[in-house]
N, C-alpha and C positions, 0 to 999 in steps of 0.2 A: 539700899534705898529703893522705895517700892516708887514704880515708872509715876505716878499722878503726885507724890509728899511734894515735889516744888507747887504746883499748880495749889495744891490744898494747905502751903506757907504763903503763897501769893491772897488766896483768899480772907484768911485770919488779915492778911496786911490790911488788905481794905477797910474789914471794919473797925482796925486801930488808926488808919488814915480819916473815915469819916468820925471817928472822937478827937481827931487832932484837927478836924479841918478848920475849927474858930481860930486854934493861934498860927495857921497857916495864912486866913485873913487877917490877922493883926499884921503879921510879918511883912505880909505882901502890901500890906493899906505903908509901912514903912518905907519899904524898899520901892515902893513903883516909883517915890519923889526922885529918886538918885536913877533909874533907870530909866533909860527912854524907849524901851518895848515892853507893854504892858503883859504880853502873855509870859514874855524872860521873866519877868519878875516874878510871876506868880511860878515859872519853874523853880526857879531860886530859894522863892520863900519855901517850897515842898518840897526841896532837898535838904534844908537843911533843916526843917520841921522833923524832918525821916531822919537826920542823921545825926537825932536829938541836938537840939540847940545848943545847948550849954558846952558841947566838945568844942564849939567853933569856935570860945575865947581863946583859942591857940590861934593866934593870925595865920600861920602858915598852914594851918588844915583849913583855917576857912578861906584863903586863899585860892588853896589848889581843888576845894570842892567848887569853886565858881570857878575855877578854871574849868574845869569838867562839866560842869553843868550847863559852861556856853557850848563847848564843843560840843556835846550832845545836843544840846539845842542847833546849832545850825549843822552836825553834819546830820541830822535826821530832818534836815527842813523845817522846823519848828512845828515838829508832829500837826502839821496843819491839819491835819484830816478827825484829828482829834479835838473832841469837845474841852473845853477849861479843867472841867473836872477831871475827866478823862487823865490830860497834860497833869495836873496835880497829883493821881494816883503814882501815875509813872515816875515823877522825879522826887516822888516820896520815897516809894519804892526803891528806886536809887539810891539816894541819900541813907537808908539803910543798908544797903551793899557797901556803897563804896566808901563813906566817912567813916567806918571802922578802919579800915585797911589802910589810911592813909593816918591812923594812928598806932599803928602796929607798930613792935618794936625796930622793924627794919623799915618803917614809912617814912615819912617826910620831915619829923622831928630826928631822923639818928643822923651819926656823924657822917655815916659813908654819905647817903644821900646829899648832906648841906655841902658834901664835897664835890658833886658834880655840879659840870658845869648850868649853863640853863637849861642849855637844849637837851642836854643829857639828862637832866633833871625833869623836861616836858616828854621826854621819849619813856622815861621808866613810868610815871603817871598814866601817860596814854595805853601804855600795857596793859595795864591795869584795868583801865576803864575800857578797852575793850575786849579785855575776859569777862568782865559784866556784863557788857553789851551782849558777847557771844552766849553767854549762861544763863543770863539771866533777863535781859532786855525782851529777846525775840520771846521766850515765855510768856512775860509779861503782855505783852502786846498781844498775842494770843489769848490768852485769857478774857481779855477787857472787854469784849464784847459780851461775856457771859454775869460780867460785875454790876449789870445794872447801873451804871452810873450818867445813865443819862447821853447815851451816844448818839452824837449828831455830826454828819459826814459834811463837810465844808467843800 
């Protein structure tokens, strides 16, 4: 793999995020009514925008994608320093990482997994989601400042 192919997969995301970002605002105009943090939700709706919609009529993947999606949301502070937009690349971007792998054949629909317990079942997710984070996260956030999208420091 040549050192820059993440950075220039990162780039094509954007401008398949800025052709999705209308049903990102449908989503999110849905979900702000049930949520009481206006920027969570607009995370929410751009995960799961990214991690194509239609996978989430599986309740347990869309479940465990807003489990994920809080935890990122508050252990990174609610990327406050980032613009809306900005917050929307990023858990777009996510939601294309991590809503596949939690429908892998050893993800969150197979038998072992429905067999642990919760916490055991919160601790294999969290794995997970912080090999993204470590792979794929810090990339990301690197990048962003080169994506034009309107950065504005809070």
């Amino acid at each position: 793999m040549k050192p820059f192919s993440e950075f220039i997969r990162y780039s094509k995301w954007k401008d398949q995020f800025l052709q999705s970002y209308p049903k990102v605002q449908r989503l999110w105009n849905s979900l702000r009514e049930e949520e009481k943090d206006d920027r969570f939700s607009r995370a929410l709706a751009s995960m799961y925008i990214g991690g194509m919609e239609h996978r989430l009529s599986d309740k347990s993947v869309k479940r465990w994608a807003r489990w994920a999606c809080e935890k990122t949301y508050k252990t990174y502070n609610a990327f406050s320093w980032l613009s809306d937009i900005e917050l929307c690349f990023i858990f777009y971007a996510i939601g294309k990482l991590f809503i596949p792998l939690l429908l892998h054949e050893k993800g969150v629909n197979s038998e072992s997994f429905k067999g642990l317990t919760q916490e055991e079942q919160e601790e294999v997710v969290s794995q997970v989601l912080d090999t993204v984070w470590e792979n794929h996260l810090i990339r990301l956030l690197q990048i962003l400042p080169y994506e034009d999208l309107n950065s504005t420091i809070r």
